[in-house]
BAFI-3210 file (N, C-alpha, C; in Angstrom, 3 decimals, decimal comma, padded with zeros to 6 digits):
// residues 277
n [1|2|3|4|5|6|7|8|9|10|11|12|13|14|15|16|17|18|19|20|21|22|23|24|25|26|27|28|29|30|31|32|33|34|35|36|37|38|39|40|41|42|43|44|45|46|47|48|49|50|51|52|53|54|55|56|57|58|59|60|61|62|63|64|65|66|67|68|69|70|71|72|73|74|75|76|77|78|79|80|81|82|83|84|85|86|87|88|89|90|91|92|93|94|95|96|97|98|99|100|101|102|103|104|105|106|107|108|109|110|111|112|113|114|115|116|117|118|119|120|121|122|123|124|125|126|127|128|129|130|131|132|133|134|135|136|137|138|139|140|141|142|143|144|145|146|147|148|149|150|151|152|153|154|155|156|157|158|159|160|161|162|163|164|165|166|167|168|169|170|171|172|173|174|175|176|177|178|179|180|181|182|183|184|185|186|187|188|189|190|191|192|193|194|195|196|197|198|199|200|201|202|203|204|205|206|207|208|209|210|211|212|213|214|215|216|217|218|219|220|221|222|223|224|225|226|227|228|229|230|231|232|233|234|235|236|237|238|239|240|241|242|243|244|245|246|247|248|249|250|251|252|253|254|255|256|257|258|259|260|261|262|263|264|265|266|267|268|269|270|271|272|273|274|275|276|277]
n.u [000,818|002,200|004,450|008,383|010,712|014,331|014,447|016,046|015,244|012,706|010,812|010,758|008,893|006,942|007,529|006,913|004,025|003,230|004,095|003,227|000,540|000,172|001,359|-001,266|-003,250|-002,133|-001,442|-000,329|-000,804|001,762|002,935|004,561|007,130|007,996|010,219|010,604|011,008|013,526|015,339|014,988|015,872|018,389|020,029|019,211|020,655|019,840|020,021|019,245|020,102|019,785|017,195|013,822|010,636|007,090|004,682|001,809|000,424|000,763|001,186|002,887|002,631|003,599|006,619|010,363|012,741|016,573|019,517|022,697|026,556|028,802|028,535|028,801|031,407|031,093|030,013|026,924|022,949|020,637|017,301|015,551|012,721|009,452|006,173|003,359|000,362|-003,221|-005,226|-003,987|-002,499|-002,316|-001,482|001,282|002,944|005,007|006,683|007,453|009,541|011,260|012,183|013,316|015,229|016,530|018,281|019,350|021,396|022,684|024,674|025,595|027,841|026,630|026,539|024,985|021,381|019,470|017,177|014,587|011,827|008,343|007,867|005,438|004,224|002,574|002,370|003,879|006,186|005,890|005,928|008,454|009,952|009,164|010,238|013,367|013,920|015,510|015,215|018,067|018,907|017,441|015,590|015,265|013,364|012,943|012,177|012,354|010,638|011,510|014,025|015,673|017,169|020,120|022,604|026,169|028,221|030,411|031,833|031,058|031,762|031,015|031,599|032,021|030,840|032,417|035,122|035,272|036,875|036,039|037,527|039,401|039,037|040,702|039,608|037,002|033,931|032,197|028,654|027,272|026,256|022,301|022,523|021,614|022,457|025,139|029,148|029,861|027,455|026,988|029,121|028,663|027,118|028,408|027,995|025,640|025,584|026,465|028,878|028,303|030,329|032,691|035,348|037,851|040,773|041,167|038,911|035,795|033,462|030,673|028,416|026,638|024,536|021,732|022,024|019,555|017,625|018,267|018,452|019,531|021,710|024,276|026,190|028,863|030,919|033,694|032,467|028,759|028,195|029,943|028,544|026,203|025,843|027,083|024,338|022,405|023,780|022,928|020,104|019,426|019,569|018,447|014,904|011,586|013,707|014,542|016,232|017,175|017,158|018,072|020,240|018,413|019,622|021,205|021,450|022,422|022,686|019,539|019,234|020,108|019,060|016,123|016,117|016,656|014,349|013,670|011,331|010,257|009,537|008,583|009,087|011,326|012,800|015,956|016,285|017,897|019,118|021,368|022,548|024,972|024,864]
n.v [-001,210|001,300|003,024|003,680|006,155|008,317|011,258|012,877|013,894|014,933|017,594|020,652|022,000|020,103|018,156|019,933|020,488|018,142|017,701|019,994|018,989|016,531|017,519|019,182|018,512|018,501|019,374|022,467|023,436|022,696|025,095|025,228|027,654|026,943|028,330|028,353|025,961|025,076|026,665|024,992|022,766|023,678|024,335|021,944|020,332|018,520|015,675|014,397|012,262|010,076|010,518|010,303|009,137|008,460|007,313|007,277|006,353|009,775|010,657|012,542|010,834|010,478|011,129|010,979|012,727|012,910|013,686|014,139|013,036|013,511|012,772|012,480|012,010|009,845|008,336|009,675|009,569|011,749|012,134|014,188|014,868|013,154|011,872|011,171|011,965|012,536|010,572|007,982|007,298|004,432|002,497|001,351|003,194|004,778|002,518|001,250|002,719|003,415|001,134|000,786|003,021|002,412|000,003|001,234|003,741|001,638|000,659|002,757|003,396|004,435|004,573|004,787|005,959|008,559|010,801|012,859|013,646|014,816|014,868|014,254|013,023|010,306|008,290|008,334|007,496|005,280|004,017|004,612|002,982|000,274|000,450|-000,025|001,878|003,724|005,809|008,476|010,894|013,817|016,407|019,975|022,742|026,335|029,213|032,756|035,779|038,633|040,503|040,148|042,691|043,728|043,556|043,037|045,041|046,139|043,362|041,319|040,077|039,913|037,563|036,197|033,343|032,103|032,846|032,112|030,119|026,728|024,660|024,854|025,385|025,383|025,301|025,661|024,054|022,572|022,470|019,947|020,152|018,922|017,055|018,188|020,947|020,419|021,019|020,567|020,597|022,774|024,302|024,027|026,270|028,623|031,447|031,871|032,119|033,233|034,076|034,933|035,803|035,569|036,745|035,877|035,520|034,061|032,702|032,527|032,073|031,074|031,598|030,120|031,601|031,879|034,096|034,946|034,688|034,796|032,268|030,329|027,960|026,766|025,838|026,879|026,992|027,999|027,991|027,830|030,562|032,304|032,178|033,379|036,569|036,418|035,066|037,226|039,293|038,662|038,549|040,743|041,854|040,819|039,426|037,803|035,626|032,076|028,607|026,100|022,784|022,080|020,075|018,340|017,116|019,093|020,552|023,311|024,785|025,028|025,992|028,775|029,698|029,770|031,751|033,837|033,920|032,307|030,094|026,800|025,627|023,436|019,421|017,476|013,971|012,507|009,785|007,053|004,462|001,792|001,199|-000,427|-002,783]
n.w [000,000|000,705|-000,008|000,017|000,368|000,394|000,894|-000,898|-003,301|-003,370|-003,424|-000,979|-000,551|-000,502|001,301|003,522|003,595|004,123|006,728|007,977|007,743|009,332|011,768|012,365|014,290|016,995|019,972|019,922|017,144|014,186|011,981|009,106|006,589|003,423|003,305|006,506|006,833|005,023|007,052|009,298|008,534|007,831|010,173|011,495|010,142|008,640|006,378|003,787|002,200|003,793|005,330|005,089|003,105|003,257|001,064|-000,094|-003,317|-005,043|-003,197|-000,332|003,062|004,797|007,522|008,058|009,403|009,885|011,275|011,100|012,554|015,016|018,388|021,762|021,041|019,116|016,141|015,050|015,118|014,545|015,454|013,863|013,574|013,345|011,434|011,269|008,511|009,599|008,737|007,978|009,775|012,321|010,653|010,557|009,391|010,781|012,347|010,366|008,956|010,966|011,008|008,449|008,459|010,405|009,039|007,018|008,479|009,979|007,965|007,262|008,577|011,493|014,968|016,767|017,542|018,113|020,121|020,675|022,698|024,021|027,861|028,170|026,412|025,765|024,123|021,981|023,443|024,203|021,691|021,232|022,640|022,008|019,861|021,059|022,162|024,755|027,799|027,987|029,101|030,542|029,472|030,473|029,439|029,652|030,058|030,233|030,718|031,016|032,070|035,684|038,359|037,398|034,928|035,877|034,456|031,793|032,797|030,891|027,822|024,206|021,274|018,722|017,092|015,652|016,197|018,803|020,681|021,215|021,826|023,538|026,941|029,256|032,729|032,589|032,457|030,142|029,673|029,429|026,225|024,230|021,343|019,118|019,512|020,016|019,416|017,016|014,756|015,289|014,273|011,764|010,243|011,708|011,369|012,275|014,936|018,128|021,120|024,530|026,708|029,843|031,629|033,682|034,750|032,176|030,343|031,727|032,095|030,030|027,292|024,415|021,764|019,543|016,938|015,615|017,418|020,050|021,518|023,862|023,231|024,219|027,181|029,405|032,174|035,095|037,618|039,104|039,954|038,535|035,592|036,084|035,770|032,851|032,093|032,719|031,441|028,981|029,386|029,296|026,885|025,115|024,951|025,476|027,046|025,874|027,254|026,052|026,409|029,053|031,021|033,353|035,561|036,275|038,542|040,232|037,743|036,939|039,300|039,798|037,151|037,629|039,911|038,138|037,123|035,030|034,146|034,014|030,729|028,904|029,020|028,334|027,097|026,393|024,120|023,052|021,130|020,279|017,206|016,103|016,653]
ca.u [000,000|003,194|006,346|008,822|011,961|014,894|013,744|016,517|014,817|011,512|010,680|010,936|007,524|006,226|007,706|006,369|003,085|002,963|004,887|002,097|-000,487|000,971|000,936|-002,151|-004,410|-001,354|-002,022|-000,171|-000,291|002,802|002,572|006,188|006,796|009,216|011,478|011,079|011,358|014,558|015,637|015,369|016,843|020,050|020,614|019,666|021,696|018,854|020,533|018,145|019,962|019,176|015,255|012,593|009,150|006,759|003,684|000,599|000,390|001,526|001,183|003,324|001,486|004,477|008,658|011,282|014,103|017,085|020,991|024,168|027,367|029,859|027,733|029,532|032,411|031,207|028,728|025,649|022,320|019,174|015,354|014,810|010,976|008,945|005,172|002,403|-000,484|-004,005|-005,923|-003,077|-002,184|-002,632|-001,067|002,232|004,066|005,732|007,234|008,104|010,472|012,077|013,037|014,541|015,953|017,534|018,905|020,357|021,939|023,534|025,177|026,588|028,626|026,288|026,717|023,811|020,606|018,885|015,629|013,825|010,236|008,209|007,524|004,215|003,697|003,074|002,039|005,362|007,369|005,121|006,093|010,078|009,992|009,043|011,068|013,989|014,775|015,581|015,629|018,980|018,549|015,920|015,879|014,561|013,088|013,343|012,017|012,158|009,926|011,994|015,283|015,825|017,897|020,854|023,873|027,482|028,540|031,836|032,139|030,638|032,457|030,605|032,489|031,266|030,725|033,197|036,251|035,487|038,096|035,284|038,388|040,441|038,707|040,655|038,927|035,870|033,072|031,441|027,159|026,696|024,775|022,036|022,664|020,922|022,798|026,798|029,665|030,340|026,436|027,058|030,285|028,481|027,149|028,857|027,204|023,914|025,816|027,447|028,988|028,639|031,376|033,153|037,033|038,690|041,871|040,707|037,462|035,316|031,869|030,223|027,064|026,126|023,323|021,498|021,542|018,047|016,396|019,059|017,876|020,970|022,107|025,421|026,721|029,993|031,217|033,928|031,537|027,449|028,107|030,633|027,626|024,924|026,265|026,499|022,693|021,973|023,852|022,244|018,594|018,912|020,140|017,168|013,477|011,831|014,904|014,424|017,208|016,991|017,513|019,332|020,064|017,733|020,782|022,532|020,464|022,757|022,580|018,550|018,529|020,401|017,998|015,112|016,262|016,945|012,966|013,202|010,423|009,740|008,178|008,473|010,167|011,583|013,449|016,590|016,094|018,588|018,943|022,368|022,486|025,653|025,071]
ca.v [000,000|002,397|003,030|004,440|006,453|008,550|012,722|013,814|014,554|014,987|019,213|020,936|022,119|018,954|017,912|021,076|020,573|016,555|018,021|020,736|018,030|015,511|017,818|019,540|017,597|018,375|020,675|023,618|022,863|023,108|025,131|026,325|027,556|026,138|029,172|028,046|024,345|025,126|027,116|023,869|021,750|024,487|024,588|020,389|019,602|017,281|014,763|014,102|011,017|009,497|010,980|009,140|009,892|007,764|007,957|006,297|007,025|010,623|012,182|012,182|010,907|010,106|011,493|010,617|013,156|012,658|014,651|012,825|013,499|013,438|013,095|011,803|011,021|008,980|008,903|009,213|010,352|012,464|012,120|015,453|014,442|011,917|012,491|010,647|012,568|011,769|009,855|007,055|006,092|002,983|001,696|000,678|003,735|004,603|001,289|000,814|004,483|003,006|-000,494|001,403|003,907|001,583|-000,479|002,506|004,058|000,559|000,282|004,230|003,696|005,162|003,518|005,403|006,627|009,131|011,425|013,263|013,503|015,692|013,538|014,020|012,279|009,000|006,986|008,272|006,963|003,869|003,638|004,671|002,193|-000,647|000,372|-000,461|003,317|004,061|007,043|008,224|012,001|014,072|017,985|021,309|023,936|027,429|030,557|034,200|036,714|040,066|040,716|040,452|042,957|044,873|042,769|043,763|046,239|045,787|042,108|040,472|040,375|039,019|037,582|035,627|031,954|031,476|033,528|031,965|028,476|026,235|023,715|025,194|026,531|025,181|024,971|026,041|023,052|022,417|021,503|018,853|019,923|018,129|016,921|019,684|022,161|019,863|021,948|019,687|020,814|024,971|024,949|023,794|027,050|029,476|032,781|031,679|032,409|034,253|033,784|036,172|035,141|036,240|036,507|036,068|034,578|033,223|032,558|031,487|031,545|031,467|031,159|030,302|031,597|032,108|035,122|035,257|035,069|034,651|031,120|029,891|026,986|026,193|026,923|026,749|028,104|027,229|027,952|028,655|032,101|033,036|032,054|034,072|037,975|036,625|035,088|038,037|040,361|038,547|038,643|042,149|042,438|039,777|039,087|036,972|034,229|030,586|028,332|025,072|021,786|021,880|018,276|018,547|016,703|020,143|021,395|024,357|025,670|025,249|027,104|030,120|030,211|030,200|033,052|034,899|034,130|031,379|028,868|025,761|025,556|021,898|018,811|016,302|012,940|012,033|008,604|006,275|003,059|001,279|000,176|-001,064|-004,475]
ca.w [000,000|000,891|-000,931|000,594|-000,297|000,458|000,672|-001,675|-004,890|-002,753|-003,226|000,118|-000,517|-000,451|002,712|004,066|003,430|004,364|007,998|008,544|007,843|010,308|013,456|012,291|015,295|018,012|020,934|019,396|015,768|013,648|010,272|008,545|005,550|002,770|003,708|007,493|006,847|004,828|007,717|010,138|007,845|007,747|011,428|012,259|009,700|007,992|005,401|002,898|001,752|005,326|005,748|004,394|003,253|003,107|-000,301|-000,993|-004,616|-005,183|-001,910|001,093|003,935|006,390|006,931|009,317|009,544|010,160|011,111|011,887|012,947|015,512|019,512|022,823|020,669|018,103|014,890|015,509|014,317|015,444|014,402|014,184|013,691|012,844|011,637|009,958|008,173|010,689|008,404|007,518|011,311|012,597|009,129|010,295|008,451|011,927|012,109|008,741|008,592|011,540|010,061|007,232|009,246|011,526|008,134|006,305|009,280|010,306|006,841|007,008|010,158|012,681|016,115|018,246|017,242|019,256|019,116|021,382|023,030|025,182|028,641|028,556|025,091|026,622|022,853|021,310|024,568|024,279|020,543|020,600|023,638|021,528|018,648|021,208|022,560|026,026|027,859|028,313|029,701|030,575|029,669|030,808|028,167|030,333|029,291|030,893|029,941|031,324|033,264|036,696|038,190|036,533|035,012|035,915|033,270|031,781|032,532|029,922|026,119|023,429|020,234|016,825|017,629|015,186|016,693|020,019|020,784|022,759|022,332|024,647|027,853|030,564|033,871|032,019|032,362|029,314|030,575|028,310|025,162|023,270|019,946|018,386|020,310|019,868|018,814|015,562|014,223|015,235|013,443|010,187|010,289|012,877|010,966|013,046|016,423|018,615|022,154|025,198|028,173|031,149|031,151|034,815|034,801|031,264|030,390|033,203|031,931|028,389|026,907|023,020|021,473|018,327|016,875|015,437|018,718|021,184|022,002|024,378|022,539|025,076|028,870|030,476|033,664|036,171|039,187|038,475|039,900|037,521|034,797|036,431|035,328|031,181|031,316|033,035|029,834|027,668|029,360|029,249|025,795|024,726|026,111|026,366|026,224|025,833|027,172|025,828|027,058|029,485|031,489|034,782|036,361|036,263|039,094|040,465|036,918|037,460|040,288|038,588|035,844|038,174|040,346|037,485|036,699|033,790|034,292|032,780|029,583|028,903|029,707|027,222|027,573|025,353|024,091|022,380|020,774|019,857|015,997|015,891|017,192]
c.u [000,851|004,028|007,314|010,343|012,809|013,935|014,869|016,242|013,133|011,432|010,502|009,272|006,459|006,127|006,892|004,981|002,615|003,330|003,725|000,679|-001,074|000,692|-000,099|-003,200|-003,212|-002,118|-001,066|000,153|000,813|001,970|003,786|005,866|007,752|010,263|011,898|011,623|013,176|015,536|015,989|016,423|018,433|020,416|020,194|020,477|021,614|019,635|019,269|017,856|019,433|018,048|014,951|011,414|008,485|004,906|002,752|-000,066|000,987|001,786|001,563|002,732|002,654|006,065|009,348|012,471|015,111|019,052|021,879|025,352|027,817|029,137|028,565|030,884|032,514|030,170|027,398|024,348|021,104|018,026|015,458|013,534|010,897|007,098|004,817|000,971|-001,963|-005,035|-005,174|-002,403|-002,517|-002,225|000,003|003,680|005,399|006,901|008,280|009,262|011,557|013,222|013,619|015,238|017,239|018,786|019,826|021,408|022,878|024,492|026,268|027,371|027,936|026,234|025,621|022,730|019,580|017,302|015,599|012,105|009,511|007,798|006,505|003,441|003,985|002,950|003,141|005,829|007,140|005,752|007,525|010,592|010,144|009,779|012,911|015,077|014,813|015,898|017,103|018,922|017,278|016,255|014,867|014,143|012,559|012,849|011,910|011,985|010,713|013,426|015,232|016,879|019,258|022,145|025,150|028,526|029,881|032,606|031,364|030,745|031,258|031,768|031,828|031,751|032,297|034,779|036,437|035,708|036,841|036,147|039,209|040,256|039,196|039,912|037,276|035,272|032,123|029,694|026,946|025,829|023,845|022,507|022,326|021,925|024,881|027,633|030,010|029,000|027,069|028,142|029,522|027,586|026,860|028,335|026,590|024,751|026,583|027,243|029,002|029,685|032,215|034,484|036,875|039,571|041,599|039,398|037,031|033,943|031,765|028,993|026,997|025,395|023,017|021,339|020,065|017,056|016,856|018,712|019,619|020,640|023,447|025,480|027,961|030,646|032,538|033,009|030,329|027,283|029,089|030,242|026,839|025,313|026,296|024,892|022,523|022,199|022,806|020,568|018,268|019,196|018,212|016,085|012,556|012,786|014,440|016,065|016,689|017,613|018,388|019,004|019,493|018,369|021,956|021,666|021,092|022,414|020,741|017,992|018,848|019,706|016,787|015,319|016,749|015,678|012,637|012,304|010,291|009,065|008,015|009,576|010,401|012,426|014,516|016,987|017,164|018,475|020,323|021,758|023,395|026,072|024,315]
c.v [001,259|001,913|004,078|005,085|007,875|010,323|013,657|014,451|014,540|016,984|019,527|021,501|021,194|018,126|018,692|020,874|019,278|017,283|018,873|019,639|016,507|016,357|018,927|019,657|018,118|019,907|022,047|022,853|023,814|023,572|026,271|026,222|027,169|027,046|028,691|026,799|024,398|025,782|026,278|022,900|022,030|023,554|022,813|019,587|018,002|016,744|014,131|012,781|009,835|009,793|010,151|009,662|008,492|007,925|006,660|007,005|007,990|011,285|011,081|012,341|010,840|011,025|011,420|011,345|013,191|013,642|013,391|013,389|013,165|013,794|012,112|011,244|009,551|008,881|008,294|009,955|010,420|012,551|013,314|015,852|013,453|012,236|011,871|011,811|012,091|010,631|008,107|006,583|005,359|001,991|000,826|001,388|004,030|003,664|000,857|002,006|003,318|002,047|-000,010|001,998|003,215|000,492|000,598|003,206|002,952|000,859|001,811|004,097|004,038|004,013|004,327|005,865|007,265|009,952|011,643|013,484|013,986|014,435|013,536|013,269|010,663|008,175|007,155|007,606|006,018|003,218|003,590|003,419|000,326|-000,761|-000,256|000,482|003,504|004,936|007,223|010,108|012,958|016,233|019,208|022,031|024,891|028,262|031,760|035,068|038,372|039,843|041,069|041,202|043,444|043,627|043,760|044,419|046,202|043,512|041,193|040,844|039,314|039,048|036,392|034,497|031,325|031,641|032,482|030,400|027,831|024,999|023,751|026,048|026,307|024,387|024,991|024,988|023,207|021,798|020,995|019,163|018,616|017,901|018,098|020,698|021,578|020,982|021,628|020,236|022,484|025,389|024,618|025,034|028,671|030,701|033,369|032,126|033,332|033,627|035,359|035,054|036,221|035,854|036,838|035,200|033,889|033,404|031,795|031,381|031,467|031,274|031,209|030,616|031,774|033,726|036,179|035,068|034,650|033,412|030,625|028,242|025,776|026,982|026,218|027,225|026,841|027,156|028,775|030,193|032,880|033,082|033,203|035,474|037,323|035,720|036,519|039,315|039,976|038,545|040,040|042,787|041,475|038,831|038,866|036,127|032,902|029,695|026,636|023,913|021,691|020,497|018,631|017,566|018,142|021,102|022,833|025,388|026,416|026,249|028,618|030,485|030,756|031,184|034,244|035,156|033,779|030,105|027,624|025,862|024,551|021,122|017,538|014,965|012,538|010,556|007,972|004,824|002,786|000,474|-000,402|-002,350|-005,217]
c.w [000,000|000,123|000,139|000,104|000,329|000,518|-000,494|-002,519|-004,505|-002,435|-001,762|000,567|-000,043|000,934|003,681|003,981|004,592|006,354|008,546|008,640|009,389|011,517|013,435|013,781|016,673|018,850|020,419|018,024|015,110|012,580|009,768|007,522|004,994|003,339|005,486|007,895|006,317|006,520|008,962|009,667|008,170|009,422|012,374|011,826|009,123|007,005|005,011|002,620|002,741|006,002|004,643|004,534|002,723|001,927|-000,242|-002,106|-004,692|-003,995|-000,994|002,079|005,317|006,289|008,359|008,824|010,176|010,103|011,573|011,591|014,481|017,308|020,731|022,299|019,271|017,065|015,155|014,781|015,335|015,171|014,997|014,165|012,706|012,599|010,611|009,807|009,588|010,125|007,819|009,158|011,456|011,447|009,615|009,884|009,541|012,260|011,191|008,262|009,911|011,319|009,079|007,410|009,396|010,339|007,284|007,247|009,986|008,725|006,475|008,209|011,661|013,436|016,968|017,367|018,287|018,884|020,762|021,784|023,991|026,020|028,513|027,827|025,116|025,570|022,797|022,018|024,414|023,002|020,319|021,636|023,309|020,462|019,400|021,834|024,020|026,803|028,743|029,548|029,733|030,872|030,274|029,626|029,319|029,690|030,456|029,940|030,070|032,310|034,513|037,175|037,557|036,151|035,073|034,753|033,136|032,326|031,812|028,507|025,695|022,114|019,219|017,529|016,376|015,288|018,000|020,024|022,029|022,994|023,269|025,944|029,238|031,158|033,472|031,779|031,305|029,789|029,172|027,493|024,658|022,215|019,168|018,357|020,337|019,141|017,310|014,627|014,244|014,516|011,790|009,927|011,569|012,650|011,858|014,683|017,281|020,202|023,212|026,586|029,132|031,162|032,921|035,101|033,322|030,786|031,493|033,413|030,307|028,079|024,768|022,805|020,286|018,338|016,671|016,166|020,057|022,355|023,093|023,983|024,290|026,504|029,306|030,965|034,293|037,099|038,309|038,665|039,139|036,089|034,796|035,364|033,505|031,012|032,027|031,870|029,162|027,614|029,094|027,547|024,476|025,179|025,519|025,659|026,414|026,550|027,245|025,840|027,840|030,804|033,179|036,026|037,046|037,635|039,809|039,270|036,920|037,909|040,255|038,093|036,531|038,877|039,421|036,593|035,547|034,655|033,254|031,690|029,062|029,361|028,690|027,989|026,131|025,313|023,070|022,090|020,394|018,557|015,235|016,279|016,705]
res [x|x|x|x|x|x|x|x|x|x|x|x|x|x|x|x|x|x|x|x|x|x|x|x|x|x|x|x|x|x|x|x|x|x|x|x|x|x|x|x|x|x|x|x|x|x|x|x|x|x|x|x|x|x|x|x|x|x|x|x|x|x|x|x|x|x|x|x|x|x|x|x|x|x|x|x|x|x|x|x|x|x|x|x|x|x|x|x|x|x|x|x|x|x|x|x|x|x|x|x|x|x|x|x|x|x|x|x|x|x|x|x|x|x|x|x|x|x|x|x|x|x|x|x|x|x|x|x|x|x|x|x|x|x|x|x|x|x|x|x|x|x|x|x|x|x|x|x|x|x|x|x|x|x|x|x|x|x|x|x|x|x|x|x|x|x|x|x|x|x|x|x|x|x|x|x|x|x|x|x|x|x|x|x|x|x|x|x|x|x|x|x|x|x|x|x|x|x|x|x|x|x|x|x|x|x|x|x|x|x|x|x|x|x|x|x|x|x|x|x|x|x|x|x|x|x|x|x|x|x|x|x|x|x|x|x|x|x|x|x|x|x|x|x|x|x|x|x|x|x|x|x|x|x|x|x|x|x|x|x|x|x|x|x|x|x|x|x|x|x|x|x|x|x|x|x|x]
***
């Protein structure tokens, strides 16, 4: 009844359409446009030849996207979504993206496959669960609507994400990015970013962010209070901020964010599967 195939020579339009269709029915429905879909693609670092769409007859009813590259050290890849149309569920297509997935991605080297999922989306968990995924971390999504208090003026430089060495920071603790958010993805285009940080003795804080809406991408500090003063530049420089995913293991950083009056805005779980065995 399905065919299924590769998204390379699949118009972006087309995707775009099939993708708005798909989370149509969701509690905030998605709807991008080819210019914004291209725009995801840029910055997840979608590989076409490794997504899959899935057609009954001419029209795409299903698509599993997919990035890969270089995560904990070794190659790996990211469903950057997954989404069937609402009248073609219960088919199987779900399933069937995976099993091909999981075969194409064995055969390119990748040794991990990962993906993300809000917690509260208990089918998906139910469904990546059975596909053989297990949750490996579990993130924060943060937002502050206005600046608390004044930041310390004169200590905080900003400099082009692509000037700034995140190979060499010392004492400087890297907080574990997501995939999304890895330094191997932001260098494939560094344009999109910029860093603000704190120099004492070195660098001794930093923060990444996007430029086009100052989303904080990265964080690393020697000590969380030598953090606080650049989110605090940068809340005042950009409002409301988002700071995304960050590992709800990191709880000093947490409690930073929240006294500086970021609240939750969701809560995801990062799930993996091994497909090199």
């Amino acid at each position: 009844m399905y065919r299924y195939q590769t998204l390379e020579d699949v118009p972006l339009g087309e995707i775009a359409a099939c993708l708005n269709l798909a989370f149509s029915d969701y509690d905030i429905p998605l709807c991008l446009t080819e210019r914004e879909l291209a725009h995801l693609f840029r910055t997840s670092g979608v590989d076409e030849s490794r997504s899959f769409g899935a057609f009954c007859g001419d029209q795409m009813v299903g698509f599993m996207l997919h990035s890969c590259g270089l995560y904990h050290g070794q190659e790996a890849a990211f469903n950057v979504g997954t989404g069937v149309v609402p009248e073609h569920r219960g088919n199987g297509i779900s399933t069937d993206l995976f099993s091909l997935a999981e075969q194409v991605l064995r055969q390119t080297q990748i040794k991990s496959y990962y993906l993300e999922v809000l917690q509260q989306n208990e089918g998906a968990i139910r469904l990546y669960k059975k596909q053989g995924f297990s949750v490996t971390r579990e993130f924060a999504v943060l937002r502050a609507s206005a600046p608390t208090g004044s930041a310390e003026r004169g200590k905080v430089e900003y400099m082009e994400f692509d000037r700034f060495d995140l190979d060499h920071m010392g004492q400087c603790r890297q907080i574990g990015p997501s995939y999304e958010h890895s330094t191997g993805l932001l260098r494939r285009n560094p344009e999109l970013y910029e860093v603000a940080y704190r120099r004492e003795d070195g660098v001794s804080a930093f923060c990444v962010f996007s430029k086009a809406d100052g989303q904080i991408l990265q964080l690393g500090c020697r000590s969380v209070e030598e953090l606080k003063p650049v989110i605090q530049s940068l809340l005042s420089r950009v409002h409301p901020l988002t700071a995304k995913n960050i590992d709800q293991k990191e709880r000093e950083v947490l409690e930073m964010l929240a006294a500086l009056g970021f609240k939750t805005a969701a809560k995801q779980f990062e799930m993996v599967k091994r497909v090199d065995s």
